[in-house]
LUMNUDO-553251 format. One line per field, with one value per residue (C-alpha): residue number from 0; residue in three letters; x, y negated, z. Coordinates in Angstrom, 1 decimal. Example, Ala and Ser with C-alpha at 12.3 -4.5 7.8 and 13.67 -1.06 7.14 Angstrom:
2
k <- 0;1
r <- ALA;SER
east <- 12.3;13.7
north <- 4.5;1.1
up <- 7.8;7.1
END
This chain:
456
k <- 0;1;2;3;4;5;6;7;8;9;10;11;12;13;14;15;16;17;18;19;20;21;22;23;24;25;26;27;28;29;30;31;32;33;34;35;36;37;38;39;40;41;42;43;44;45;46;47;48;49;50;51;52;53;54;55;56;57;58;59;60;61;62;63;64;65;66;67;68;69;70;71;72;73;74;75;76;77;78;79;80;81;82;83;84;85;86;87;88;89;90;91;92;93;94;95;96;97;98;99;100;101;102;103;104;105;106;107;108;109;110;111;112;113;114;115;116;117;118;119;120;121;122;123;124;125;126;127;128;129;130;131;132;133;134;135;136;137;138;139;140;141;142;143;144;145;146;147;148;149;150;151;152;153;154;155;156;157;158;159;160;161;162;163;164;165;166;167;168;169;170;171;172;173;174;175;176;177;178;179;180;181;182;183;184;185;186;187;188;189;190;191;192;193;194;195;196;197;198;199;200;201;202;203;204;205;206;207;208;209;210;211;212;213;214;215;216;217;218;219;220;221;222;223;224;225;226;227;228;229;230;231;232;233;234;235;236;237;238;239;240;241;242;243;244;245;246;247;248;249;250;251;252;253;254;255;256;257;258;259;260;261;262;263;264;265;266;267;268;269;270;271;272;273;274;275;276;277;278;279;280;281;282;283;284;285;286;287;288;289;290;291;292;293;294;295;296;297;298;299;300;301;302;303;304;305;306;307;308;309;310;311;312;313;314;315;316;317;318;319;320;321;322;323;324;325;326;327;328;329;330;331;332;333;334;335;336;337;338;339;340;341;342;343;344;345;346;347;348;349;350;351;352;353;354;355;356;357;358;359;360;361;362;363;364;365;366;367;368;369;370;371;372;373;374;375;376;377;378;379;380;381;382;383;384;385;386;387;388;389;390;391;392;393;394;395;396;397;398;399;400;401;402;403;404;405;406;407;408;409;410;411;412;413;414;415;416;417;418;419;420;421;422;423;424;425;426;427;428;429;430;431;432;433;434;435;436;437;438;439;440;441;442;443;444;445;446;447;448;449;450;451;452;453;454;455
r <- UNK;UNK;UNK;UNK;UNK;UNK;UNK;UNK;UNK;UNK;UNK;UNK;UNK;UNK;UNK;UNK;UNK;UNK;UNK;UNK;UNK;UNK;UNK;UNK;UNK;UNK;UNK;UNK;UNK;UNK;UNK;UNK;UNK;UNK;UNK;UNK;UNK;UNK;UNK;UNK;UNK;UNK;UNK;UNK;UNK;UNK;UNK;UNK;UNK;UNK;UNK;UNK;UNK;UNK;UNK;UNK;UNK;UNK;UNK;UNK;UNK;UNK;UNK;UNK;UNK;UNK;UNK;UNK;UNK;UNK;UNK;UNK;UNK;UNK;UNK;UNK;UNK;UNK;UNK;UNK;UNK;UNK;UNK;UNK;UNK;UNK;UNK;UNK;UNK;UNK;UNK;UNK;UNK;UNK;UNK;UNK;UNK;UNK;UNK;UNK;UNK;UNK;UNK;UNK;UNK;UNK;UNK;UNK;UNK;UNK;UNK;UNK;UNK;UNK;UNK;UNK;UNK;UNK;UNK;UNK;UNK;UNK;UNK;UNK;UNK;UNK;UNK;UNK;UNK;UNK;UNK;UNK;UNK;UNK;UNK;UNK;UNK;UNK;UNK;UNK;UNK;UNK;UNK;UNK;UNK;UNK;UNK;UNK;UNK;UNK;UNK;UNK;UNK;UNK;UNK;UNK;UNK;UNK;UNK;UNK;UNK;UNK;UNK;UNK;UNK;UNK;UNK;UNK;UNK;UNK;UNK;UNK;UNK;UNK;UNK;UNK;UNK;UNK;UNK;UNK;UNK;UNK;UNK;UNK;UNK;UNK;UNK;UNK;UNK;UNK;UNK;UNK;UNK;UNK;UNK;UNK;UNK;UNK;UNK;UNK;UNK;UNK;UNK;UNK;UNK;UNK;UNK;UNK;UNK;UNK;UNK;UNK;UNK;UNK;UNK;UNK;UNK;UNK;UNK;UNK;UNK;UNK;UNK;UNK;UNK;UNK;UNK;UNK;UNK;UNK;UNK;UNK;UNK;UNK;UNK;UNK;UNK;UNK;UNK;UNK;UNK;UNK;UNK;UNK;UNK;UNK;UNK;UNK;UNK;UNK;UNK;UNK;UNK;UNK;UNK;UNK;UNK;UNK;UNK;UNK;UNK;UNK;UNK;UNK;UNK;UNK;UNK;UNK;UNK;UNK;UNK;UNK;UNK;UNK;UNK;UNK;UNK;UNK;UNK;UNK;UNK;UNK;UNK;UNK;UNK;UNK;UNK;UNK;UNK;UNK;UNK;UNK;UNK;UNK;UNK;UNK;UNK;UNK;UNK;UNK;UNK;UNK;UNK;UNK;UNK;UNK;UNK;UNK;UNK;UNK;UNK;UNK;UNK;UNK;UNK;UNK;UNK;UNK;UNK;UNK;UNK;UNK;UNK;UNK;UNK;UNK;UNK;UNK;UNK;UNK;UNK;UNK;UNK;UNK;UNK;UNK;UNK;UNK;UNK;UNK;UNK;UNK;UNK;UNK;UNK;UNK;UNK;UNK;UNK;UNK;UNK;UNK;UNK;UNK;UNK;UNK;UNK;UNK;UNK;UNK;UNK;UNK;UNK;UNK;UNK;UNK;UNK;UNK;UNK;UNK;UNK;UNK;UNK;UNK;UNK;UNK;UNK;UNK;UNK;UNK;UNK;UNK;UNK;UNK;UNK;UNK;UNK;UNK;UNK;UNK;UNK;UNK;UNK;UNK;UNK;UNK;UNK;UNK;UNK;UNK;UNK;UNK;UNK;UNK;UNK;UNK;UNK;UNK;UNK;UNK;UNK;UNK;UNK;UNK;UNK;UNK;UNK;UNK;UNK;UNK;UNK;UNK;UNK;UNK;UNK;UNK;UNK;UNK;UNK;UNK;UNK;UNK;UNK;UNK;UNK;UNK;UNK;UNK;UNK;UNK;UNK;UNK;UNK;UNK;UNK;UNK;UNK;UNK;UNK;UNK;UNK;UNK;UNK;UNK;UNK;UNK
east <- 77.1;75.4;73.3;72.3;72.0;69.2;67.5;67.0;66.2;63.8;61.8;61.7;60.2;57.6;56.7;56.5;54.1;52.0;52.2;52.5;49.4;46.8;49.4;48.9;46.3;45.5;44.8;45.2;41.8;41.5;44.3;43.2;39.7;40.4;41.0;38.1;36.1;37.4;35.9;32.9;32.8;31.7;30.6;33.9;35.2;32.3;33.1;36.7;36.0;33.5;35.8;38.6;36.9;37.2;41.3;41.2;38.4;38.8;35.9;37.2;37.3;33.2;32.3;34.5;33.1;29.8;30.7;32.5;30.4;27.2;28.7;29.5;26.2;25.1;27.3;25.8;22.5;21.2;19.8;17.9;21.3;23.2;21.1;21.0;25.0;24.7;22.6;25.1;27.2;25.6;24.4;28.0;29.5;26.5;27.6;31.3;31.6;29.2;32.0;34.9;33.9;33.2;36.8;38.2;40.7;41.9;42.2;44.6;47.3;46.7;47.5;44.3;44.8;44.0;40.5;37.5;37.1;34.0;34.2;35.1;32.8;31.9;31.5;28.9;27.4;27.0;26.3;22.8;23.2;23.4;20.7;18.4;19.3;19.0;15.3;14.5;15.6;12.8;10.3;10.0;10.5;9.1;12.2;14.7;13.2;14.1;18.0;17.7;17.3;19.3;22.3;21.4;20.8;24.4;25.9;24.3;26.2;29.2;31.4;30.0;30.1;34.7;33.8;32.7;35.6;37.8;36.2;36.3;40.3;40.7;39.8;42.2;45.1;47.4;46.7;49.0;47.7;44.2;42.7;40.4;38.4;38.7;35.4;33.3;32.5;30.2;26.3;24.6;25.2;23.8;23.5;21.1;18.9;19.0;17.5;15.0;14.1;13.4;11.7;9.2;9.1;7.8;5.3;3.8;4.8;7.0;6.9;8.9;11.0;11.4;13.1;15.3;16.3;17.1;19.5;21.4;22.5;23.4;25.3;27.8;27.3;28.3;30.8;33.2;35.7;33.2;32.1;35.0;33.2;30.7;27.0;25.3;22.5;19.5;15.9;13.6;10.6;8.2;8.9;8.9;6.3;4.2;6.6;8.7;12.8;15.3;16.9;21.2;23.1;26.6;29.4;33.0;36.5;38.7;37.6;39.5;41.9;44.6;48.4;51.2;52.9;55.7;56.7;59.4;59.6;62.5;62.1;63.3;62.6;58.9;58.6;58.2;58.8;57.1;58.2;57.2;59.4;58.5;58.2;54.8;53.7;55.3;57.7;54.9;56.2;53.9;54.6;54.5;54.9;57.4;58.7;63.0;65.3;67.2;64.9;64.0;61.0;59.4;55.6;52.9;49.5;47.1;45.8;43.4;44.2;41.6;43.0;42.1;39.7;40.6;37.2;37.5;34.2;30.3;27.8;24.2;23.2;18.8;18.6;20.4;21.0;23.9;24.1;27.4;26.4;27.4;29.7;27.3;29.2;33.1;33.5;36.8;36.8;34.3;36.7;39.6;37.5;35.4;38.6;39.9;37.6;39.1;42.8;43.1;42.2;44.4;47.4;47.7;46.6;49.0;52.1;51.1;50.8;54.4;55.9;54.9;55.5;58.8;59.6;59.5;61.2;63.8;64.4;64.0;66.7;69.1;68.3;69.2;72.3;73.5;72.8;74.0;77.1;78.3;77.3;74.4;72.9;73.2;71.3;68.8;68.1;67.6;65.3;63.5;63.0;62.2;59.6;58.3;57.9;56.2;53.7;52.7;52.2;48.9;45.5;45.1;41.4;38.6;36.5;37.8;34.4;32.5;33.1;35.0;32.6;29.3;27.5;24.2;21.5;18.2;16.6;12.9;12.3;8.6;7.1;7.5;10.7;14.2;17.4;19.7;23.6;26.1;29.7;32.7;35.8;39.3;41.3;43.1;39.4;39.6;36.2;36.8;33.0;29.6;27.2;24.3;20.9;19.0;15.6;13.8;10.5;9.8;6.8;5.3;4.0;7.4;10.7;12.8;15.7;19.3;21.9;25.6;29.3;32.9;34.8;38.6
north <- -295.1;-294.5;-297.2;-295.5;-292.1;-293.4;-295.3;-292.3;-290.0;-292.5;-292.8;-288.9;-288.9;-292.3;-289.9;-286.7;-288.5;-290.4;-288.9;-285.4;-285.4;-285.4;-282.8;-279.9;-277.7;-278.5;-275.7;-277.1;-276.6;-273.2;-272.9;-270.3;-269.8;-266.1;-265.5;-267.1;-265.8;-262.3;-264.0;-264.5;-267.9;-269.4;-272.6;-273.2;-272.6;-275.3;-277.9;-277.9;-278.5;-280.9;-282.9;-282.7;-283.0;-286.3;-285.9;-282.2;-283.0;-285.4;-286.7;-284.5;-281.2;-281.9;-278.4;-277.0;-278.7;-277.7;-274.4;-273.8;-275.0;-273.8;-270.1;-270.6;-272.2;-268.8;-266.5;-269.1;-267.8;-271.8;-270.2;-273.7;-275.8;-273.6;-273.4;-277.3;-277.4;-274.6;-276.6;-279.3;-277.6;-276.1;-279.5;-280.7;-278.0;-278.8;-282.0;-281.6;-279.3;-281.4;-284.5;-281.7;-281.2;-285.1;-285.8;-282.8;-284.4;-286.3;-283.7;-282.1;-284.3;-284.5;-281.3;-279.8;-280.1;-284.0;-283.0;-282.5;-278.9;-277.5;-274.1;-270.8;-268.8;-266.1;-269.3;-270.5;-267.2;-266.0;-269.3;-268.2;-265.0;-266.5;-269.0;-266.1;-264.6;-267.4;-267.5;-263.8;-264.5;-267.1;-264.7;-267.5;-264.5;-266.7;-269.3;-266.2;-265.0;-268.6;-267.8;-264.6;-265.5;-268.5;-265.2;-263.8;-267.0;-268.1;-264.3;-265.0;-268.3;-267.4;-266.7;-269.8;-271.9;-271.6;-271.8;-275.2;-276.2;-274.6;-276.5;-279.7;-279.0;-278.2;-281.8;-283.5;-284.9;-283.7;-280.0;-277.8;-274.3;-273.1;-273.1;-269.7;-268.6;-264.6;-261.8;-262.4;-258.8;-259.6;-259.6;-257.6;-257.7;-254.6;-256.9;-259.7;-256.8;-255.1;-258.1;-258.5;-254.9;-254.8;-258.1;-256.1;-253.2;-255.2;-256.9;-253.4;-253.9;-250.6;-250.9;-254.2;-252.4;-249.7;-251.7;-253.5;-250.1;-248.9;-252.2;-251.3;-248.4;-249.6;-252.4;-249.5;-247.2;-250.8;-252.5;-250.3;-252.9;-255.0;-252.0;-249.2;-247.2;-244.7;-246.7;-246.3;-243.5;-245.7;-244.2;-244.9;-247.0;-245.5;-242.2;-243.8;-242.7;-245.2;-245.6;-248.9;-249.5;-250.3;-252.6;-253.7;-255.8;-255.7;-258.0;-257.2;-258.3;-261.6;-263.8;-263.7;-266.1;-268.0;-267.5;-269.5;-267.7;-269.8;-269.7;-271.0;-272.6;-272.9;-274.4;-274.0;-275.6;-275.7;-272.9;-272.1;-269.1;-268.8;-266.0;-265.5;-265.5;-262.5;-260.6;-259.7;-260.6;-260.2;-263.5;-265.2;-266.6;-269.9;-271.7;-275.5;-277.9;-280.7;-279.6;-279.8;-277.1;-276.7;-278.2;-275.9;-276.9;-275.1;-275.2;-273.2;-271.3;-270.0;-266.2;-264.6;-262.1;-259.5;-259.2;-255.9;-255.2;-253.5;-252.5;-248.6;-247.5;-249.5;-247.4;-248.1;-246.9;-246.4;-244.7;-241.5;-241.2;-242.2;-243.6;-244.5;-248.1;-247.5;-250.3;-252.0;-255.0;-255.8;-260.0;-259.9;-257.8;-260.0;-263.2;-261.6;-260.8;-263.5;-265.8;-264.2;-266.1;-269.1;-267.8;-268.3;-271.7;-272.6;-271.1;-272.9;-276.2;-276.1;-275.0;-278.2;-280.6;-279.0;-279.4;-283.6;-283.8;-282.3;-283.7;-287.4;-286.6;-285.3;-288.4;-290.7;-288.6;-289.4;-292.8;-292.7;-291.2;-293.5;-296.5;-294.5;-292.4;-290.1;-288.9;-291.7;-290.8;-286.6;-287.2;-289.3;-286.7;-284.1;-286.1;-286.7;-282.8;-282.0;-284.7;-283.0;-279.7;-281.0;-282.7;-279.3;-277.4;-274.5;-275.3;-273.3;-274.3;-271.6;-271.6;-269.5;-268.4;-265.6;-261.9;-259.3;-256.9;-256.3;-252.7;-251.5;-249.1;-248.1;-246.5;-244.9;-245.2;-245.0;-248.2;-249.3;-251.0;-249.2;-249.5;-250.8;-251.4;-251.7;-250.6;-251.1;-248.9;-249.8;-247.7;-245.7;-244.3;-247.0;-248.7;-252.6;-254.5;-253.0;-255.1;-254.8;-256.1;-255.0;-253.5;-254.2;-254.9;-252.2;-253.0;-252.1;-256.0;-257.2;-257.0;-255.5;-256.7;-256.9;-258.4;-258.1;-258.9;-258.3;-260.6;-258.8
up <- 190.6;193.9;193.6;190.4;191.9;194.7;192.2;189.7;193.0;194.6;191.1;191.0;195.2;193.8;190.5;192.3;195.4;193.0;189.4;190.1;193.2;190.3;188.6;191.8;193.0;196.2;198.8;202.3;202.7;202.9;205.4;208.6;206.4;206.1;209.5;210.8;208.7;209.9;213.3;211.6;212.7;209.5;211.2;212.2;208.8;207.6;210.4;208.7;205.6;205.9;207.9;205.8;202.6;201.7;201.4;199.8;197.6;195.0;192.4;190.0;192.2;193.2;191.8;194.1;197.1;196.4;195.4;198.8;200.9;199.1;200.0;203.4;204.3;202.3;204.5;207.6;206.7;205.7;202.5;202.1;202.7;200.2;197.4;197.4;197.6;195.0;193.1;192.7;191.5;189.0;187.6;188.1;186.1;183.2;182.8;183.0;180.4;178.0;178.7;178.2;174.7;174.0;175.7;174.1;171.7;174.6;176.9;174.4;175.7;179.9;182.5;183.3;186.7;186.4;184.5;185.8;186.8;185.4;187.1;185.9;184.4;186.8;189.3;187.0;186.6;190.2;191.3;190.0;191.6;195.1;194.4;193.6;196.9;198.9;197.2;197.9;201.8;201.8;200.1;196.9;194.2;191.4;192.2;192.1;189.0;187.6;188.5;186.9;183.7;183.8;184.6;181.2;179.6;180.2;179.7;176.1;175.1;176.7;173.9;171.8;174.8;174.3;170.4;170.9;172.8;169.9;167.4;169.3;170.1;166.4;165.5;167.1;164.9;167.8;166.9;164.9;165.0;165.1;168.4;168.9;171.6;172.9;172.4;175.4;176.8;180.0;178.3;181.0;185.0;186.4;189.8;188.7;186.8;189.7;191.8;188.7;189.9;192.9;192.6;189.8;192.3;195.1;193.3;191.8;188.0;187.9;183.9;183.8;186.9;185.0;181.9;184.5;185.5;182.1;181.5;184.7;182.9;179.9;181.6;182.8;179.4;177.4;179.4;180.3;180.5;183.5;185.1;185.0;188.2;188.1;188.1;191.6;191.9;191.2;191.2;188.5;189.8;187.7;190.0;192.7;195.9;197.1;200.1;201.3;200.2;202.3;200.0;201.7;199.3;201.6;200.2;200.6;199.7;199.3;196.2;193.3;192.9;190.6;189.9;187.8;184.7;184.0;179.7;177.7;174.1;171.6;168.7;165.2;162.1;161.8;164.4;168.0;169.8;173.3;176.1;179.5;182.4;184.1;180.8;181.1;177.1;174.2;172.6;170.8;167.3;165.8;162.9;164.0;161.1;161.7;165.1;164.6;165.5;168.9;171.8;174.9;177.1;179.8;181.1;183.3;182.8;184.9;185.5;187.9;190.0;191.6;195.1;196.4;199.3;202.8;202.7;201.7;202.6;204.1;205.7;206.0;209.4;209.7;213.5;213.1;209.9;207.8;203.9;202.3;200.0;196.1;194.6;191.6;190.5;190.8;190.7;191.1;187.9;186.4;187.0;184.9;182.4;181.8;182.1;178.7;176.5;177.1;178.3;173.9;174.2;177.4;175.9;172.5;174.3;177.1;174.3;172.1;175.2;176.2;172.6;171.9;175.8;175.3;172.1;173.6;176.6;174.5;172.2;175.9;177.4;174.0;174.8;178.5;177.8;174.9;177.5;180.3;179.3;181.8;185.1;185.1;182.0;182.8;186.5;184.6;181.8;184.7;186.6;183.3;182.6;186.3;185.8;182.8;184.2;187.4;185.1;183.4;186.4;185.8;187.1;189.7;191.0;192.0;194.6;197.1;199.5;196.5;197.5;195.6;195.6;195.8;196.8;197.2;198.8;198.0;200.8;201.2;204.9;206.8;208.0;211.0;213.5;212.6;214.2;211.6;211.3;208.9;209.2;207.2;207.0;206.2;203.7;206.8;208.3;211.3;211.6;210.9;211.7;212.7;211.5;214.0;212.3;215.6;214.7;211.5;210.7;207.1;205.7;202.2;202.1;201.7;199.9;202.8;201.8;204.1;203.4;205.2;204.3;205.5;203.4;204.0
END
C-alpha cells in the first residue's frame, strides 16, 4: 500500500510539472513591474523581460511578447522599436485567429491555455491606437491615418469575427448545444476619431475634422455601455481661430486584467445544470443529449476585471495657468466589454470539454477501483479528479503593460516656448508625479502633440 500511495502521488507531481505547465498562465514575468514602473524606470522593466523571455514566453504566448514589449518601448519613448514589436503582434494575432477557426473543432476538446493566444480584443484594437501614436510622434500622419481606419475597420467585424468561431465550434461532432456569440456594442472609439481630428485639424481640412468631431459625440450619445462618463468639452474645428493646440494625451491606471470563476456541473438524464461557486450567475440549466444522471465535475473560466486607478485627478500645467485633462476613453471598460462577445462562446466550450473530460475520467476511475478495491483504488480516483481539474484551469493571458485610462486636453496657447508640466493626483488630494516636459516648442506648423502617463 505505500508503495502504491508514492506511485499514485509521484504520477500526480510528473502530471502536474509536465502536463499541467501548458495547462497555467504564467505570470512570473511581470513580478516587481508595477513598482518599477512607479520608478519610471521602464528600461529596467524591459532589461527583465527581455532576459527572461525565453522561459516566460512560450511559442504560443508570442502575441503577448510583442504586445508587452511593444508598450514599454512605447512608454520608453522608442516609438520606432515599438511599433515594429507592435507590428508583430498584430500580424501574429491575424494569423492565429485564421488557424483558430481552421483548428476549431479541435480546439473544442484542449484547455485554452495550451492554444495559441490570439489576443483579446481591445489588445487588437489599441494595438492600432498606439501604432498611430507612435506615427504622430514621428510626424508620419499618413502612416497614423493607416492605423486609424484599421481601429474602425476591426470595430466593424467584431461581432462576425466570434460568429465565425460559433459556426466553426458548431460543426464539430463533439458539440451538443448551439454555440452563439454575444451583441458586440463597441462601433465607435471617441479616442482614434479624436486622433483622426486633430490629424485633419493640423493639416487645415476642418470639414473632415469637423465630421470626426461630430462621431466623438455620438460615440458617447450611442454607447452608453463603453463610455458611461460625461464626453470631454471638445471644440468644434470649424470654429476654431486660426491659433495653435496644445494637444496632451496623458495615460493613467493599471491594465485590465484576468480572474478565475470556478463552476460546477451535475448531471441528470440528458441534462446539465451549471452554478458558479461564488454565486455570482444564475444555475444555468442545458439540455445535453446522452449525458447519464448522477456525475459532478468541476472546471474554470476566465473574466476581466477593470482595476481601478489611484489616479483621481491630471493637471495640464502651460506657465501659470492650470487645466484639469477630461477622461475620453475608459480601456479598462472597453476590455470587459469587448470580452462579452465571446464570453458566450467560452462558456459553452469550456462546459462541453468539462462534460466528455469528465465523463471518461468518471468510467477510468470505475475501472481503477474495480482493479484497485479499497484505499488504493479511492487515492487513485482522487488523484484522477484533481488531475482533471488542474487540466481545466481558465486562460488567464493579457498583456499586462496598456493603460486604464486615457484623458485628454485641447489647449489654444500663443506660439512660441512654454513651460509645460503634468501632474497627477491621487484620490486623497496628495500630488503623486509631476511630469516636467521642460519648455515646448508651439508652433502652428506642427501637430503639438504631448504625451505623459502615470501608470498606478
Amino acid at each position: 500500500m505505500n508503495r502504491l500511495f508514492i506511485a499514485v502521488v509521484a504520477a500526480v507531481g510528473i502530471f502536474f510539472i509536465s502536463g499541467c505547465a501548458n495547462m497555467m498562465t504564467n505570470t512570473t514575468q511581470y513580478k516587481g513591474s508595477g513598482n518599477l514602473l512607479l520608478k519610471r524606470d521602464v528600461a529596467a522593466v524591459i532589461t527583465k523581460i527581455e532576459a527572461e523571455k525565453e522561459k516566460t514566453y512560450k511559442e504560443k504566448d508570442r502575441v503577448l511578447e510583442y504586445l508587452d514589449l511593444g508598450m514599454l518601448y512605447h512608454y520608453q519613448g522608442d516609438f520606432v522599436k515599438s511599433n515594429l514589436l507592435l507590428e508583430q503582434a498584430e500580424t501574429s494575432m491575424e494569423e492565429l485567429y485564421t488557424k483558430s477557426i481552421a483548428n476549431a473543432a479541435m480546439s473544442m476538446l484542449l484547455n485554452d491555455n495550451a492554444l495559441d493566444y490570439f489576443g483579446e480584443d481591445y489588445e487588437d484594437v489599441y494595438t492600432n491606437v498606439f501604432k498611430a501614436l507612435n506615427y504622430l510622434h514621428q510626424d508620419d500622419f499618413d502612416a497614423a491615418f493607416v492605423e486609424i481606419r484599421r481601429i474602425n475597420l476591426k470595430l466593424g467585424m467584431l461581432e462576425d469575427k466570434y460568429q465565425k468561431v460559433a459556426k466553426s465550434l458548431n460543426a464539430s461532432k463533439e458539440k451538443k448545444t448551439d454555440i452563439t456569440a454575444g451583441v458586440n456594442k463597441f462601433t465607435n472609439s471617441a479616442l482614434g476619431r479624436y486622433l483622426s481630428m486633430i490629424i485633419y485639424e493640423q493639416e487645415g481640412k476642418k470639414d473632415d475634422a469637423h465630421i470626426d468631431f461630430t462621431k466623438i459625440a455620438e460615440a458617447f450619445d450611442s454607447q452608453p455601455d463603453i463610455y458611461p462618463f460625461s464626453p470631454p468639452d471638445l471644440s468644434d474645428p470649424l470654429n476654431q481661430l486660426n491659433q495653435p493646440s496644445l494637444h496632451i494625451i496623458s495615460l493613467i491606471g493599471k491594465s485590465p486584467y484576468k480572474r478565475s470563476k470556478e463552476l460546477h456541473i451535475a448531471t441528470a438524464k440528458d441534462q446539465i445544470t451549471i452554478v458558479a461557486v461564488d454565486k455570482s450567475i444564475d444555475a444555468v440549466n442545458l439540455f445535453w443529449p446522452g449525458v447519464e444522471p448522477n456525475y459532478y465535475f468541476k472546471f474554470a473560466i476566465p473574466y476581466i476585471v477593470n482595476d481601478e486607478t489611484e489616479v483621481n485627478k491630471v493637471v495640464l500645467k502651460i506657465d501659470d495657468q492650470s487645466f484639469e485633462l477630461a477622461k475620453l476613453e475608459d480601456i479598462g471598460n472597453v476590455a470587459v466589454q469587448t470580452f462579452k462577445v465571446k464570453e458566450p462562446i467560452i462558456f459553452l466550450k469550456s462546459v462541453t470539454r468539462s462534460v466528455l473530460k469528465g465523463i471518461v475520467t468518471e468510467q477510468a476511475k470505475a475501472e481503477m477501483k474495480k482493479k484497485n478495491p479499497g484505499f488504493g483504488g479511492d487515492l487513485m480516483a482522487l488523484a484522477a479528479d484533481a488531475a482533471l481539474f488542474a487540466s481545466e484551469n481558465a486562460d488567464l493571458r493579457t498583456s499586462r503593460f496598456f493603460p486604464n485610462q486615457v484623458l485628454i486636453g485641447d489647449i489654444p496657447v500663443t506660439e512660441g516656448e512654454h513651460n509645460i508640466a503634468v501632474e497627477y493626483y491621487h484620490r486623497n488630494g496628495n500630488l503623486l508625479y509631476r511630469d516636467n516636459k521642460g519648455l515646448v516648442n508651439i508652433s502652428k506648423d506642427k501637430l503639438n502633440l504631448i504625451e505623459s502617463w502615470q501608470i498606478q
